[in-house]
FIMARBA-940617 format. One record per residue (C-alpha): residue number from 1; residue in three letters; x, y, z. Coordinates in steps of 0.001 Angstrom, whole numbers, plus 524288, in hexadecimal, padded with zeros to 5 digits. Example, Ala and Ser with C-alpha at 12.3 -4.5 7.8 and 13.67 -1.06 7.14 Angstrom:
// FIMARBA-940617
1,ALA,8300C,7EE6C,81E78
2,SER,83566,7FBDC,81BE4
This chain:
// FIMARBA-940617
1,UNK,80000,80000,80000
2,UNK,8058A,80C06,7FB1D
3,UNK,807D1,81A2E,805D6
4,UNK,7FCE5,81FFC,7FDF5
5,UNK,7F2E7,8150E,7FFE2
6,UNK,7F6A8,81426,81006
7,UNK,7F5F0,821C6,81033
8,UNK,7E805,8226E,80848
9,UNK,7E3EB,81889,810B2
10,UNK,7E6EF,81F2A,81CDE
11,UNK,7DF09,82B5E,817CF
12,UNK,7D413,82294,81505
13,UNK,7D37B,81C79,823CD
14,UNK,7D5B0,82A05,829D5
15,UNK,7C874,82F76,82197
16,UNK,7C05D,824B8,824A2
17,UNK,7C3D8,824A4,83204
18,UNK,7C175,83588,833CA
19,UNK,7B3CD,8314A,82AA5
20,UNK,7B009,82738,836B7
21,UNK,7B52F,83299,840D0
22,UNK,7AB17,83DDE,83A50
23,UNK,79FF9,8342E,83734
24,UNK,7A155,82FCF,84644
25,UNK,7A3D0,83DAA,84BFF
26,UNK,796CE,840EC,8456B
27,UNK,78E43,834C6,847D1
28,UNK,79375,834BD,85606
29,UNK,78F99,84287,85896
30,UNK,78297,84162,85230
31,UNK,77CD3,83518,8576F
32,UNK,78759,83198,86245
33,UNK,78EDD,824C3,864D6
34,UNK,78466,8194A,866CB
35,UNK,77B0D,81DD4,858F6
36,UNK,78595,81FC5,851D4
37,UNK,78990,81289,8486F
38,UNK,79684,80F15,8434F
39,UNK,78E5A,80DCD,83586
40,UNK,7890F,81AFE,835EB
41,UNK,798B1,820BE,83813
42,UNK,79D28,81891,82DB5
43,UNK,79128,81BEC,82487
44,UNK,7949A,82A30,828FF
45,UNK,7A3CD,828CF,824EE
46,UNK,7A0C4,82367,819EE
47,UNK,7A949,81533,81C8B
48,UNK,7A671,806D8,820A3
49,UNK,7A192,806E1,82FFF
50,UNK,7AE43,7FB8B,8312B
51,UNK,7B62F,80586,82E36
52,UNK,7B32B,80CB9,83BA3
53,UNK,7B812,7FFF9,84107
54,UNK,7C4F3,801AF,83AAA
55,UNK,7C840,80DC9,83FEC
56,UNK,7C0EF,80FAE,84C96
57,UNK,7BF30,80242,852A6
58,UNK,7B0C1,8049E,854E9
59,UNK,7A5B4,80E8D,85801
60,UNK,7AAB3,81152,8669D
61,UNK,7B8B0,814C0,860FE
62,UNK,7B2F3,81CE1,85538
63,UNK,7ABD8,825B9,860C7
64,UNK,7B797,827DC,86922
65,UNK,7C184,8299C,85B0D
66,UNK,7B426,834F3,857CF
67,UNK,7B5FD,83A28,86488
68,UNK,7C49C,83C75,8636E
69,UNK,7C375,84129,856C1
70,UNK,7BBCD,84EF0,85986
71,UNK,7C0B4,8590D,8512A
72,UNK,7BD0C,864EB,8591B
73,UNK,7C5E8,86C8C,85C47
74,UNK,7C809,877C7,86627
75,UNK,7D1ED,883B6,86425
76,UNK,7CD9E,88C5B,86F50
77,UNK,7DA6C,88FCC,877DE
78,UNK,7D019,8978B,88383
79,UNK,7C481,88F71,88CF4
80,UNK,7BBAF,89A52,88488
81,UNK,7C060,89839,8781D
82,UNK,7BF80,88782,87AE7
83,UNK,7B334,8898D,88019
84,UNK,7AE35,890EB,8731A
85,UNK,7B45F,8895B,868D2
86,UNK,7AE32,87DE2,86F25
87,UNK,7A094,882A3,871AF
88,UNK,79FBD,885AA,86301
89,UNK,7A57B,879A4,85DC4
90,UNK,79D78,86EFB,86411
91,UNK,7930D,877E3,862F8
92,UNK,794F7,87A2F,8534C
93,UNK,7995B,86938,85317
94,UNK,78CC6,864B3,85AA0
95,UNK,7840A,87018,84FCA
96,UNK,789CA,8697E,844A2
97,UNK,78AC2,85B44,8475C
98,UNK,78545,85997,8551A
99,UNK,78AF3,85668,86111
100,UNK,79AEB,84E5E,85FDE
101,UNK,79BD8,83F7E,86285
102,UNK,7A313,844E1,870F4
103,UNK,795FC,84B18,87563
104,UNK,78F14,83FA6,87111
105,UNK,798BE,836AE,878C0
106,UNK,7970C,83DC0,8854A
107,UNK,788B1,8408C,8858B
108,UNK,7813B,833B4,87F03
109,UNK,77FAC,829CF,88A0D
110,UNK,78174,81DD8,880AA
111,UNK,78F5B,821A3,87F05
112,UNK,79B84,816F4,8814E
113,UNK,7A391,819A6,88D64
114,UNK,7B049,8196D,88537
115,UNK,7A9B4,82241,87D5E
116,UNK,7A465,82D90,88711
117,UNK,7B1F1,82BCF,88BE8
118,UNK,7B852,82FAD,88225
119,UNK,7AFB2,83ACA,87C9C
120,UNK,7B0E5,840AA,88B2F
121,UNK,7BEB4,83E89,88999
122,UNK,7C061,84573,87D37
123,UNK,7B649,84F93,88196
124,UNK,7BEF2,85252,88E0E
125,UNK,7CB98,85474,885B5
126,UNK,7C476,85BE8,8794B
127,UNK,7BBD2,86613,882C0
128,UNK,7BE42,863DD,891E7
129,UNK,7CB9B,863C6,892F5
130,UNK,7CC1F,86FE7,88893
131,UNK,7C36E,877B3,8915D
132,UNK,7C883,87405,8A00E
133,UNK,7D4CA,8774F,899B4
134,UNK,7D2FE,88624,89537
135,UNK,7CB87,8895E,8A20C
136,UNK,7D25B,891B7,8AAF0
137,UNK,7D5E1,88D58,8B99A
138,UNK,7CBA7,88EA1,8C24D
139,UNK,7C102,890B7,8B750
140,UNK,7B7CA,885D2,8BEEB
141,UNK,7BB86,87E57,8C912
142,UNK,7B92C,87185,8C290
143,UNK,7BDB7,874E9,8B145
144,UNK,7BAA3,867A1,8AD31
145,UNK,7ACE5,8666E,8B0E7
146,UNK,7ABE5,87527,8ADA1
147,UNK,7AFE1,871DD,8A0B0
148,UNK,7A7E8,862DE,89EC5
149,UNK,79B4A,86CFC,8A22E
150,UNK,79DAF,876CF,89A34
151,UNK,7A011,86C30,88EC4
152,UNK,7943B,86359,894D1
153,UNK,78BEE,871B7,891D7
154,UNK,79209,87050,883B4
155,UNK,78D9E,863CA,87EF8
156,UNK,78099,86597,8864A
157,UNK,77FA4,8716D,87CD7
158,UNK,78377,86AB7,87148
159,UNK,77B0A,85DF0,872AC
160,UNK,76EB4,865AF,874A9
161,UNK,77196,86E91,8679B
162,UNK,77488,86148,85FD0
163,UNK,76686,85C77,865D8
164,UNK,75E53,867C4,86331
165,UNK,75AAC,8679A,873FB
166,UNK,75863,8753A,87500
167,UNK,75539,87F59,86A88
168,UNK,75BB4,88B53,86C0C
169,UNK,76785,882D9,86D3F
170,UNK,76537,87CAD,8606C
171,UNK,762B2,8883E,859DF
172,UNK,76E43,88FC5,860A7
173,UNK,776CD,8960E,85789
174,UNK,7838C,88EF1,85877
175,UNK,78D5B,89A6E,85C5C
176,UNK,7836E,8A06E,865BB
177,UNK,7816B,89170,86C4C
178,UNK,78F26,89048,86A7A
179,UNK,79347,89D20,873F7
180,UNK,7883C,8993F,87E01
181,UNK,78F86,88B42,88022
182,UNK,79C56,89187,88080
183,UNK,79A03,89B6C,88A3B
184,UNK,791DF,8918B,89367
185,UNK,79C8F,88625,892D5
186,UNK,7A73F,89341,8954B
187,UNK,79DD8,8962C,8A166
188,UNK,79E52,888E8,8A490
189,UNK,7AD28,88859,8A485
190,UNK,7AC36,89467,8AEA6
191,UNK,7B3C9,89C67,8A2A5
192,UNK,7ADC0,8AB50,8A3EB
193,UNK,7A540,8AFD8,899A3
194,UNK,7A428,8BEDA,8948D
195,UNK,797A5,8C660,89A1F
196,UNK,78F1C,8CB06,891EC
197,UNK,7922C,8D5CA,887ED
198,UNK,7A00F,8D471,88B10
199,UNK,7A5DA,8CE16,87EF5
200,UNK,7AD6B,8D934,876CA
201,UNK,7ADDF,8E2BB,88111
């Protein structure tokens, strides 16, 4: 077998593999763990469901490999800036394809142990972690539950706009819902907020 065939080949397994990864990412946050089948992912990739086999092992490890594979990423160097930039993305994420595979993880009650354990894991490194981390000493006597709250607040928010629960959340526009989260989890995080009128003075 000649470079250019190993190499092709190579290109070939990494596509099929990142098709399985967005099918799953989307069928997983749409219809969560247990009604999603390894048929529909396949169908939804666009390859043979024995392929999934191949490269993941099984449904379980396809979950956890989703998980780890959340493209999201955060640039804000301040707890306000964090606290924004993450506000609006999940918010934006959950408007255009629902709520992600980790908030389906932590929230159905059908989910696998290994499973919830590792979304929380990867939900404690992505967003905890982040937040206890840019908080300033002695904001809160206690910055990790502070911080699993204000994020607790977050999905809470985000669940009920996928769901349609209430309407003027639903109907929302997106950067006004998006400021209203922000400055609640940034309240929540004890981080102090601008009165009234005093933005630009």
């Amino acid at each position: 077998m000649t470079t250019d065939s190993v190499a092709a080949r190579k290109r070939d397994a990494a596509a099929t593999q990142q098709a399985l990864l967005d099918a799953a990412t989307d069928l997983f946050g749409a219809k969560g763990y247990e009604k999603t089948t390894l048929r529909e992912i396949a169908e939804r990739a666009g390859v043979d469901a024995a392929l999934i086999a191949r490269y993941f092992g099984n449904k379980a490890a396809l979950y956890v490999a989703v998980l780890g594979s959340d493209t999201i990423d955060y640039t804000g160097t301040t707890l306000d800036e964090s606290v924004r930039e993450l506000a609006s993305l999940h918010l934006r994420r959950t408007d255009s394809a629902g709520v992600g595979p980790i908030t389906q993880a932590l929230l159905s009650p059908d989910t696998q142990t290994e499973i919830r354990a590792a979304a929380a894991d990867r939900f404690q490194r992505r967003l905890i972690s982040r937040l206890t981390s840019q908080m300033t000493p002695g904001q809160g006597n206690d910055p990790q539950l502070l911080a699993e709250v204000a994020m607790s607040a977050l999905m809470g928010v985000m669940v009920m706009r996928s769901r349609g629960g209430f309407y003027r959340l639903l109907s929302a526009p997106a950067d006004e819902l998006e400021r209203i989260v922000a400055e609640m989890i940034l309240t929540v995080l004890g981080s102090p907020q601008p009165s009234p009128g005093s933005e630009g003075s």
